[in-house]
C-alpha positions in Angstrom: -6.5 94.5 180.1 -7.7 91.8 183.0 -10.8 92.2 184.5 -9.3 93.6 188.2 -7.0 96.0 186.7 -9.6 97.2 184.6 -12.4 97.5 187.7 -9.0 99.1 189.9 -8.9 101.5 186.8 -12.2 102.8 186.7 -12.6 103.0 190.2 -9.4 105.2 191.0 -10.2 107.6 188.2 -14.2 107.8 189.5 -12.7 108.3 192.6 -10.5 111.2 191.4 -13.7 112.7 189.5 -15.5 112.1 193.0 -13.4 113.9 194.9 -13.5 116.9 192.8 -14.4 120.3 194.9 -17.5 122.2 193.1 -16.0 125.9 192.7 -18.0 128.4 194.6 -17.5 131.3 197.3 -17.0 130.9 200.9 -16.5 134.7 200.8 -19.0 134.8 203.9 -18.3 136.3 207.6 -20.5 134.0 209.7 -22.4 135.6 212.8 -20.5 135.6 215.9 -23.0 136.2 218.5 -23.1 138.8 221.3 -22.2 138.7 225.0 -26.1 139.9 225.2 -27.9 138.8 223.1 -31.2 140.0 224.2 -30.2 143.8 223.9 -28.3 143.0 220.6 -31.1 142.1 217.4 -29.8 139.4 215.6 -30.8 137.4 212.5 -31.9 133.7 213.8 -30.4 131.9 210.8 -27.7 133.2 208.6 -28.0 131.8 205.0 -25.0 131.9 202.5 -25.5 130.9 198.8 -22.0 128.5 197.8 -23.2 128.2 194.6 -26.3 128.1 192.4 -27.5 125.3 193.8 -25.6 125.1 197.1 -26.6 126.7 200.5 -25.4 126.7 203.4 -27.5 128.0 206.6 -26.1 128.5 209.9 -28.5 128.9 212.9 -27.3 132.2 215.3 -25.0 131.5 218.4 -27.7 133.9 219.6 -30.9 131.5 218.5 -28.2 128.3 220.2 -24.8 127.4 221.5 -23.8 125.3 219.4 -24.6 127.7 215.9 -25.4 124.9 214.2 -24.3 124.6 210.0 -27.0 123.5 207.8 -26.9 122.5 204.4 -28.9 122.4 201.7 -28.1 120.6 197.7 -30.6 120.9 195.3 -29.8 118.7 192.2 -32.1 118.6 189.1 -35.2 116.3 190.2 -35.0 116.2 194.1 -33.2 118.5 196.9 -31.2 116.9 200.2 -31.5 119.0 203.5 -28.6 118.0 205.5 -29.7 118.7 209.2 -32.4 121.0 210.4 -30.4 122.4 213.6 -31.3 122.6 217.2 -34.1 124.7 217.2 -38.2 123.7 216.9 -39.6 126.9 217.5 -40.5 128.1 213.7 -41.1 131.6 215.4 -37.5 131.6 216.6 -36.3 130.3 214.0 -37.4 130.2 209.9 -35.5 127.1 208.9 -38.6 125.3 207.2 -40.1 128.8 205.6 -36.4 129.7 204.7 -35.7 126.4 203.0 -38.9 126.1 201.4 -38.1 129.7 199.7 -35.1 128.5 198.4 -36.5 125.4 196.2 -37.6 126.1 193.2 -40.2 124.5 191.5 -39.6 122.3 188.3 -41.9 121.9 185.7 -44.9 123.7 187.8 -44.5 121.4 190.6 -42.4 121.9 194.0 -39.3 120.4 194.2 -39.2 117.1 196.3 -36.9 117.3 199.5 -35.2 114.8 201.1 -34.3 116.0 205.1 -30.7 113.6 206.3 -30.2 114.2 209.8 -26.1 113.4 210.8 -27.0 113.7 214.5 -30.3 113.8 216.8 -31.2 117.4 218.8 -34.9 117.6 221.0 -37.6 118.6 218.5 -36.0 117.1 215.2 -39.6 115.7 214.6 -41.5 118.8 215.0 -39.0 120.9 212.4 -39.7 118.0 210.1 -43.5 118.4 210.2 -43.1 121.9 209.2 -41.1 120.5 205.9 -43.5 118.2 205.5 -44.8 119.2 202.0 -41.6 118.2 200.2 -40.7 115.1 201.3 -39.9 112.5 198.9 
């Protein structure tokens, strides 16, 4: 076989492996928020478990507008955090205490976690503090 057919061959079938969905449930009914939301009690942050080691968090339209999706992977050695949503206030919301519950520890130690953020919101830096402890 030459050389490029055999690097186009690899390729599209790594591709094909790649693109592969992981089965899991999206049996979930996501918080829709209230016309009041101050006389209606409301969880800040909504977390729904994909798989075993796939999460994915959604911040209330109550807690923000825009009901931001977070994400969090957790592969053998290290976890990824995709996002930490639009709101600082760890009273208001439990993202860092939440995500922090949800890694598990590996060999005695905590697992290290790596926090991607796709897009910037006001406060990013403070969430990130509060994750601190993890970070790779």
């Amino acid at each position: 076989m030459a050389p490029g057919l055999a690097v186009s061959t690899f390729l599209l079938t790594a591709t094909l492996a790649w693109s592969q969905s992981v089965p899991g449930s999206l049996d979930v009914h996501w918080n829709e928020g209230a016309s009041d939301c101050s006389a209606t009690a409301q969880e800040a942050l909504q977390v729904h478990r994909y798989e075993p080691q796939t999460f994915i968090l959604r911040q209330s339209p109550c807690a923000d507008f825009e009901a931001n999706f977070i994400y969090l992977l957790i592969g053998s050695n290290k976890a990824l955090l995709i996002d930490t949503g639009a709101v600082a206030d760890p009273k208001g919301m439990p993202l860092a205490k939440t995500i922090l519950e949800l890694l598990p520890d590996k060999d005695g130690k905590e697992l290290p976690l790596l926090v991607a953020h796709t897009h910037r919101h006001h406060g990013s830096h403070r969430k990130m503090r509060s994750l601190s402890a993890r970070f790779l």
